[in-house]
C-alpha positions in Angstrom: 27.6 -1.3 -35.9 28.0 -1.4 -32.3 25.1 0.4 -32.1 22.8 -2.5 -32.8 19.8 -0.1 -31.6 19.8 1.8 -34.9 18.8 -1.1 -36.4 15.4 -1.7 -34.7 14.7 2.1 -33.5 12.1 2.4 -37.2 10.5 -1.2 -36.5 10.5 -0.1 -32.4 8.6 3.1 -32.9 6.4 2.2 -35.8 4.9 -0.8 -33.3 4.3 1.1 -30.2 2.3 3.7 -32.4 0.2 1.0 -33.9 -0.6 0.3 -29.7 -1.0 4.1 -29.0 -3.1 4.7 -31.5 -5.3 1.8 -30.8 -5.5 2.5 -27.3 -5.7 6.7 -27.2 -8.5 5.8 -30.1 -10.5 3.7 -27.9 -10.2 6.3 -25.2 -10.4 9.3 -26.8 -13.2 8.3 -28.8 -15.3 5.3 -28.3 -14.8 5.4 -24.6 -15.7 8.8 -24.2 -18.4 8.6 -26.6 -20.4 6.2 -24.1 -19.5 7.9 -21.4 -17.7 4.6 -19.5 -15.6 6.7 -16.8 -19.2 6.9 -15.2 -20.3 3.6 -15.8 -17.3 2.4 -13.2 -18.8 1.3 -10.4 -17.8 3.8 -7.8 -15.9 1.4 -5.2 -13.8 0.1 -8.4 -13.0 3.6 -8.7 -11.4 4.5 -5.4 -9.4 1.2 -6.0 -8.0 2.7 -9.7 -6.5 6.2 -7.7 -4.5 3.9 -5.1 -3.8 1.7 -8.3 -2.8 3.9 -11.2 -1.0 5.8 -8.8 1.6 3.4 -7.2 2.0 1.7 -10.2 3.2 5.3 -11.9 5.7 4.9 -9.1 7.4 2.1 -10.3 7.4 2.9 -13.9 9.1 6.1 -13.4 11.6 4.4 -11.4 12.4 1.5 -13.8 13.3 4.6 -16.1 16.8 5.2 -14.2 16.7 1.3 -13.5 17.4 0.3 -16.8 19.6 3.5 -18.2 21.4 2.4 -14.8 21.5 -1.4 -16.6 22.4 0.0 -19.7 25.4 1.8 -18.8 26.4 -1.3 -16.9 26.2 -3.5 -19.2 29.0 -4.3 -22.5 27.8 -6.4 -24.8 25.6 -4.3 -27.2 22.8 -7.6 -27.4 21.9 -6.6 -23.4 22.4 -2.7 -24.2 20.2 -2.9 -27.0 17.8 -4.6 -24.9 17.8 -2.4 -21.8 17.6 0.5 -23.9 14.4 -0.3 -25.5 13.5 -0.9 -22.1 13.9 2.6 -21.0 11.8 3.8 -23.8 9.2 1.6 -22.4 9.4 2.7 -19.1 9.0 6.2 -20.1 5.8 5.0 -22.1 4.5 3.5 -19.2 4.9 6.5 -16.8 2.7 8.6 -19.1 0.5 5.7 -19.9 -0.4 5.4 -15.9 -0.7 9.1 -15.7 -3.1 8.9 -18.7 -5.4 6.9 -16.8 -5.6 9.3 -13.7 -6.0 12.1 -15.8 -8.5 10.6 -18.0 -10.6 9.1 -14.7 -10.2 12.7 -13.5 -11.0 14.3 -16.2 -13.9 11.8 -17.5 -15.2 10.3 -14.1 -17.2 10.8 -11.3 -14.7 11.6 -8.6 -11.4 13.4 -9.6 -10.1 13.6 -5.9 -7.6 11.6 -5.5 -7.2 10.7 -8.8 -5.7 14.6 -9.4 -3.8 15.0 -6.6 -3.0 11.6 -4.4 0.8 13.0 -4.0 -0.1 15.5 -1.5 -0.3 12.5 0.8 3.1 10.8 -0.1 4.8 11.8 3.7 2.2 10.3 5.5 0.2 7.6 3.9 1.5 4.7 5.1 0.8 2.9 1.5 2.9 5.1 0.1 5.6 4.2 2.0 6.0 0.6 1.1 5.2 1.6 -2.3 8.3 3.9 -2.4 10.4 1.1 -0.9 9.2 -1.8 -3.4 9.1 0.4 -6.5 11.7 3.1 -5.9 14.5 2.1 -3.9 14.1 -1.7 -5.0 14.6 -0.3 -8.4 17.4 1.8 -8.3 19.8 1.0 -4.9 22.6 -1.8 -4.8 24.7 -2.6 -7.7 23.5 -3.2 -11.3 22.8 -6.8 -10.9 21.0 -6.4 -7.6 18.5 -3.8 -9.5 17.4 -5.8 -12.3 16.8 -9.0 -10.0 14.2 -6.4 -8.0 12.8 -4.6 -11.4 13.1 -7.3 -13.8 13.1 -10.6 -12.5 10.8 -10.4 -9.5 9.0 -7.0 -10.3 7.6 -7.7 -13.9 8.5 -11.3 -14.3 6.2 -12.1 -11.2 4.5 -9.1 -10.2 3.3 -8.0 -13.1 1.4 -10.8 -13.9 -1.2 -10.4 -10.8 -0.8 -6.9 -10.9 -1.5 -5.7 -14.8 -3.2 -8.7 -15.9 -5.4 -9.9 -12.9 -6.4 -6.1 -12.3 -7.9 -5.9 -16.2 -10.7 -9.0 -15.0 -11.4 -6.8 -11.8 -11.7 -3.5 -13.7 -14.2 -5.3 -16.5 -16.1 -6.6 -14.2 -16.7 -3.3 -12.4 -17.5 -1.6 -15.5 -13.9 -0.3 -16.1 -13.0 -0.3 -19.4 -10.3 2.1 -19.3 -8.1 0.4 -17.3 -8.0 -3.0 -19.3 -7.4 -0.8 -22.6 -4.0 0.7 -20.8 -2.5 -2.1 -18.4 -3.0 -4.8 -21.5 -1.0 -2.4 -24.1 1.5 -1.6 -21.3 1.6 -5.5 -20.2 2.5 -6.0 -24.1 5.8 -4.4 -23.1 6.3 -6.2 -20.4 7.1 -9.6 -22.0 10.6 -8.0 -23.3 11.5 -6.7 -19.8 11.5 -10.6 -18.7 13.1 -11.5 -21.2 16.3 -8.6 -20.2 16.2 -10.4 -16.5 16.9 -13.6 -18.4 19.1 -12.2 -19.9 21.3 -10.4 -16.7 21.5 -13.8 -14.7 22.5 -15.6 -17.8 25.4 -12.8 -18.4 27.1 -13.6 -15.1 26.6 -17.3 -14.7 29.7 -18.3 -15.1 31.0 -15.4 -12.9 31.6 -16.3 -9.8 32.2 -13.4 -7.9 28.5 -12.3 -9.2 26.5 -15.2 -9.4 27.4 -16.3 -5.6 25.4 -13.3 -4.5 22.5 -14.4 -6.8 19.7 -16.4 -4.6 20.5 -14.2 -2.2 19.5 -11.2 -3.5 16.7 -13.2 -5.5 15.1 -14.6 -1.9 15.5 -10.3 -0.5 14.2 -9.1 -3.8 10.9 -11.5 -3.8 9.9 -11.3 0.2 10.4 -7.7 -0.2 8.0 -7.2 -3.0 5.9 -10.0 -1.7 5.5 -8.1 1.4 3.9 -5.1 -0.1 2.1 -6.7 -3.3 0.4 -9.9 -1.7 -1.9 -7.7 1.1 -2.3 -4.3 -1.0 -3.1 -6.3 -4.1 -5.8 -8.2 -2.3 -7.0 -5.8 -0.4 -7.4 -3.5 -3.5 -9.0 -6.3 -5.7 -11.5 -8.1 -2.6 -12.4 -4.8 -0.4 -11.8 -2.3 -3.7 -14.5 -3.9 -5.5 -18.7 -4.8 -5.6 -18.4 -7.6 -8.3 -15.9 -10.3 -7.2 -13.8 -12.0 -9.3 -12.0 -14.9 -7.4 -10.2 -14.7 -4.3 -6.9 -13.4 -4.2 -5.6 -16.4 -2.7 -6.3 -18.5 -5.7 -4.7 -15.5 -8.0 -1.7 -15.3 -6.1 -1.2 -19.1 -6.0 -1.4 -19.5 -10.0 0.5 -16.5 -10.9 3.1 -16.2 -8.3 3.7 -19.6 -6.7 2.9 -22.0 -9.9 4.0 -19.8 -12.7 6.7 -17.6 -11.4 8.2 -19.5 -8.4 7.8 -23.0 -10.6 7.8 -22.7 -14.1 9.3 -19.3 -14.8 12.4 -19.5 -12.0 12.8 -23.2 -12.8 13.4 -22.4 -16.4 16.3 -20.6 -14.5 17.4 -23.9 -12.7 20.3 -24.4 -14.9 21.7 -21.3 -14.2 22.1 -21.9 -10.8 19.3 -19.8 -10.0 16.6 -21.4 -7.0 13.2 -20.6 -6.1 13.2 -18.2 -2.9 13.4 -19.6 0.4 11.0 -17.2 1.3 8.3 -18.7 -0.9 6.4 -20.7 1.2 6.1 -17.9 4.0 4.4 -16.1 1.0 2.5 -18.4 0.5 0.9 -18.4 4.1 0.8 -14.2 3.4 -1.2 -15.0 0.3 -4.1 -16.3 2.4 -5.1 -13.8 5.4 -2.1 -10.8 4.6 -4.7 -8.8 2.5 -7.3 -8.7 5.7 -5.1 -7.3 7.9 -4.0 -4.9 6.1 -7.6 -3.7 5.4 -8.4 -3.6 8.8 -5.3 -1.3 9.8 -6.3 0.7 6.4 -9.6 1.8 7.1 -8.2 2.2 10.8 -6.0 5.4 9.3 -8.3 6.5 6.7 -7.1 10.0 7.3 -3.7 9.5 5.9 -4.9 8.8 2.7 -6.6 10.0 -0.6 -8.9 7.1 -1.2 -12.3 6.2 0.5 -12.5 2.6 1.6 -16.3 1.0 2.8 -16.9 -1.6 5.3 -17.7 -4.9 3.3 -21.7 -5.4 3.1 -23.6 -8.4 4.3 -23.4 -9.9 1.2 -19.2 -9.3 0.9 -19.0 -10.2 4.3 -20.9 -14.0 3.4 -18.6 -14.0 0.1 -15.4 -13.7 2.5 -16.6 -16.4 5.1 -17.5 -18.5 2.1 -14.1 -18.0 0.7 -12.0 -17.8 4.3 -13.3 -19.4 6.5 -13.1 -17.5 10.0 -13.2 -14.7 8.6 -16.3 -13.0 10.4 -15.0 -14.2 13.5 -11.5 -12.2 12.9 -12.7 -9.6 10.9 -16.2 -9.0 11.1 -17.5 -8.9 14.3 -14.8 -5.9 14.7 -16.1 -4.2 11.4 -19.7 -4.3 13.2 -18.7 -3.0 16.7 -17.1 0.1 14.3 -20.0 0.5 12.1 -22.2 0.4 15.5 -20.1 3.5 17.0 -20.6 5.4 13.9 -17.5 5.2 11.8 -19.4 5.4 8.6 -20.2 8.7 10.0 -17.8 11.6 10.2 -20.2 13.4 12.9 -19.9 10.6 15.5 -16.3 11.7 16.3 -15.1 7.9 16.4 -12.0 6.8 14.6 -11.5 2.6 13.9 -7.8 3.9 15.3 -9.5 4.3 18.8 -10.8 0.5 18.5 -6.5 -0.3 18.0 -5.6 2.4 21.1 -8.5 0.8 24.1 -7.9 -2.7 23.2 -4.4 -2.5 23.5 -3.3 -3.3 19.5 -0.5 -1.2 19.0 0.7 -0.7 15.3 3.7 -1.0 13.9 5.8 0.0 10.7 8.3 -2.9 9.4 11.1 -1.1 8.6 12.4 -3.1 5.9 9.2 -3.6 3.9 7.3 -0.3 5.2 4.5 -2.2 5.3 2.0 -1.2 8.5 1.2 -4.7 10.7 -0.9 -4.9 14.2 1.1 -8.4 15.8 -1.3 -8.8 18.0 -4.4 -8.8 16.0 -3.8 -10.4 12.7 -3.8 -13.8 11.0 -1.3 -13.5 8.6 2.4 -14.5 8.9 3.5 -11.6 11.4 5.4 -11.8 15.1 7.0 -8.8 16.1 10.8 -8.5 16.4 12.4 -5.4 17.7 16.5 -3.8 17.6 18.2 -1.5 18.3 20.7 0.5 16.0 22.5 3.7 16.6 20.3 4.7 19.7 16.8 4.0 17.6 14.4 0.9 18.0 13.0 -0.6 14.7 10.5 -3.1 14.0 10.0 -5.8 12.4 7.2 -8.1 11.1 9.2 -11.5 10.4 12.6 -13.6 10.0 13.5 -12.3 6.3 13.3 -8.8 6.9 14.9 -9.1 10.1 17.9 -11.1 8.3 18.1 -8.1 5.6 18.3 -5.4 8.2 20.7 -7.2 10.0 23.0 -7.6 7.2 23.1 -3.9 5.9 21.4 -1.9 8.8 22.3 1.3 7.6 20.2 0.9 4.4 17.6 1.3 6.2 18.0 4.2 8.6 15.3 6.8 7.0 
């Protein structure tokens, strides 16, 4: 048959109920039995509505990602493949939704949980989260798509993002989440394995393959861009219990596993690890706090609280990075001193950026919001001009993408 799906659709959907009814057991019963939603410590679950959320975001959108792939594609191995992928996809979307409705439903806080699209035109997390997840997904040519969902998005991504956020959620007293990302992270292991498979299907073409590293290098520094500071920032700032520091997640899941082992597997192929690495890298380290600090600053446009780290975070952040308090901290204590913790004082962190002279910026490739002159991460600003507007940027690679097709990134 050259419908080779047939085949597998009885042993497909007889699997994924064994993991539904496992997992919607555990909720529906056990979990809700004990009452966990309100055992979640109550900064872990702010993190889970910015979380579950974006993440919904990206699922949704590898839906048309891979019935984009599988109309593409010809041979009926990579059809097959992509199309058990877009049943996944759509497994996922309801899976994440799940999770909000369940914290909502279950928890101790439904706002934001219940209705965090009502800020999608203004929060600036959305943004980047619309231009990593969304547009990543779905724009360029076939190829292009599954190098940004497949091949950097859940061969790299994933693996900080699903996985490391199940040891932050236990040991916050989420046992929701871990139940859901690890059954949806189950899934993921084929969608790898279809990115394999696309780069080997045109490695011998040349017209294709040519085009390859490029895209790899935009498709990584673009997702790197968004994932290395929100991640951090949602795992060290979202939470009371600590795991590890990002940094040292980041380095073993993205730059040993992925960029090493996972993209030298590729080696062969012609495929190399992206230039851009090692300016992640740098990102990996002092990205998250940056973000933070421009984060709490425009609090209003979102649908999450954020706290000021305590006395005890703020040692566990020296200890960790050192000069931290000296970037970071000492500006968290002038805010707390004018009252920021309190909505009656009438003072904004935003004001702090205005009278010192700290302008902030929106990159216009990666969305992502950076202050230039107040950070430590890897950030210099770079401004053009195009069709009688100035855009930003906040380093070399998204400048070189812009440049290159400027018109993708008008809106």
């Amino acid at each position: 048959t050259k419908e080779q799906f047939k085949l597998i659709a009885k042993e497909y959907a007889r699997m994924e109920s064994v993991k539904d009814e496992r997992q919607f057991g555990s909720l529906q019963d056990v979990l809700t039995r004990v009452d966990a939603a309100n055992r979640v410590h109550p900064k872990w679950n702010e993190s889970m509505k910015v979380i579950s959320n974006f993440l919904e975001v990206g699922e949704y959108n590898a839906i048309a990602a891979t019935g984009m792939l599988w109309d593409s594609a010809t041979a009926p191995e990579q059809k097959n493949g992509y199309l058990g992928q877009v049943l996944d996809e759509i497994r996922h979307t309801n899976q994440c939704a799940y999770i909000n409705y369940y914290f909502a439903k279950q928890g101790q806080d439904a706002a934001g949980h219940n209705d965090a699209r009502r800020t999608r035109a203004i929060g600036p997390l959305w943004k980047g989260m619309k231009r990593v997840f969304s547009d990543g997904f779905i724009s360029g040519d076939a190829v292009e798509c599954s190098i940004n969902l497949q091949l950097v998005g859940e061969a790299c991504f994933t693996n900080p993002l699903i996985v490391a956020v199940t040891e932050w959620a236990s040991a916050n007293g989420d046992e929701m989440t871990p139940t859901v990302f690890l059954s949806i992270e189950t899934d993921e292991l084929r969608h790898m394995a279809n990115g394999y498979q696309t780069v080997v299907s045109i490695a011998n073409d040349e017209a294709a393959s040519k085009y390859l590293n490029t895209d790899l290098n935009n498709a990584f520094w673009t997702q790197q861009k968004y994932f290395t500071p929100v991640l951090g920032m949602m795992f060290e700032y979202g939470s009371h219990f600590k795991v590890e520091p990002w940094v040292k997640t980041w380095n073993r899941w993205v730059y040993e596993d992925w960029g090493g082992i996972w993209i030298g597997r590729l080696g062969k192929y012609g495929v190399e690890s992206p230039r851009s690495l090692r300016d992640a890298k740098k990102d990996a380290y002092w990205a998250h706090h940056d973000l933070f600090l421009i984060a709490y600053a425009l609090w209003p446009t979102g649908f999450f609280r954020l706290s000021l780290p305590t006395q005890e975070e703020a040692e566990w952040y020296e200890a960790n990075y050192p000069g931290w308090y000296d970037m970071y901290g000492k500006v968290y204590d002038e805010w707390r001193a004018r009252g920021c913790e309190d909505p009656n004082s009438g003072f904004l962190p935003l004001q702090w950026f205005i009278e010192n002279n700290h302008p902030i910026y929106i990159d216009r490739v990666s969305q992502v919001p950076f202050c230039p002159s107040y950070c430590k991460g890897e950030s210099t600003l770079r401004v053009l001009e195009f069709n009688g507007k100035k855009h930003s940027f906040s380093d070399q690679w998204g400048e070189r993408m812009w440049l290159s097709e400027p018109e993708r990134y008008e809106c």
